[in-house]
C-alpha positions in Angstrom: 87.7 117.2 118.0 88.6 113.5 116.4 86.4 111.3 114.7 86.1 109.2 117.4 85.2 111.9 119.6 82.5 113.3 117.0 80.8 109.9 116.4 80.6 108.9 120.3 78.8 112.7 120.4 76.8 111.6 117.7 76.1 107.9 119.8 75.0 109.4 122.6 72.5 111.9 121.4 70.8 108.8 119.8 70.0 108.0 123.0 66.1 107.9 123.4 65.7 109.5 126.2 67.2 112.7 125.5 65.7 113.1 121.8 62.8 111.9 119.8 65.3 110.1 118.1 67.8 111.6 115.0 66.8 112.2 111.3 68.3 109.5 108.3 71.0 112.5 107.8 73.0 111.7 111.2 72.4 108.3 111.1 74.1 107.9 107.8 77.1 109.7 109.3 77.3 107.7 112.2 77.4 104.8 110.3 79.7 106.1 107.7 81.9 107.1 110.6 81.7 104.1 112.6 82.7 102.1 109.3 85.9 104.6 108.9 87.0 104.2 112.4 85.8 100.8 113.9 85.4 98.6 110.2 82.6 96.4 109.6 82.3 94.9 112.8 81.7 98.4 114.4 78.6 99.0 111.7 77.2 95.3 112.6 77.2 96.7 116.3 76.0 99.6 115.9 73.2 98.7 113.7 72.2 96.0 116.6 71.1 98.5 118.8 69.7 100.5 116.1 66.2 100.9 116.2 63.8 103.1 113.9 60.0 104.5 114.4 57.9 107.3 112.8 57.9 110.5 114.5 55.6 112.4 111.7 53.1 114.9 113.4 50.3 114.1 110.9 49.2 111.0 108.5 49.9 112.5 105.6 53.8 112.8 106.2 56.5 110.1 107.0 59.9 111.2 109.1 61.6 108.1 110.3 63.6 108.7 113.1 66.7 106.6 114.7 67.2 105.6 117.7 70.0 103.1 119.9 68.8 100.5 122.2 70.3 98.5 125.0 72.4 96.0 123.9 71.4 94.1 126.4 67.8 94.7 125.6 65.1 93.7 128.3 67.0 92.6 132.0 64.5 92.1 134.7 61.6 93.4 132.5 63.1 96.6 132.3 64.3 98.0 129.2 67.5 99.6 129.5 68.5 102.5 127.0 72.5 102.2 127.1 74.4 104.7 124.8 77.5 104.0 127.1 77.0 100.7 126.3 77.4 100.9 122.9 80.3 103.2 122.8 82.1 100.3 125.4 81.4 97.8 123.0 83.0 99.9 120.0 86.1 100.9 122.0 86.6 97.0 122.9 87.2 96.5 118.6 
């Protein structure tokens, strides 16, 4: 398995409606991978769909989870969760 092939894994299991979202840990290497194979361009995208929130079970404890959204974001009032999208967008760099 390339690179490539390991980081569009990684982009679409950031999707939020198969996960909860993915620890700081595989976000790091998403990014870290995106800047080795699509440059700084690929990190700007990918960090426009990027969105964060806080899946801790109790008060007392923080885990910040990550997340991709549509890059087109709200069409029609419906929001539209597109990993596909983002991996598209990448490919087109």
């Amino acid at each position: 398995m390339t690179a490539k092939e390991i980081l569009h894994k990684l982009i679409l299991g950031f999707d939020p409606y198969l996960s909860t979202g993915v620890p700081e840990v595989y976000w790091g290497l998403a990014i870290t991978l995106t800047r080795e194979i699509y440059g700084p361009e690929g990190v700007e995208l990918l960090e426009s769909a990027h969105h964060t929130y806080d899946s801790s079970v109790e008060a007392a404890s923080e885990c910040i989870v990550h997340s991709i959204e549509s890059l087109s974001k709200w069409e029609d009032k419906e929001f539209e969760t597109c990993t596909e999208e983002l991996i598209a967008a990448l490919e087109k760099l």
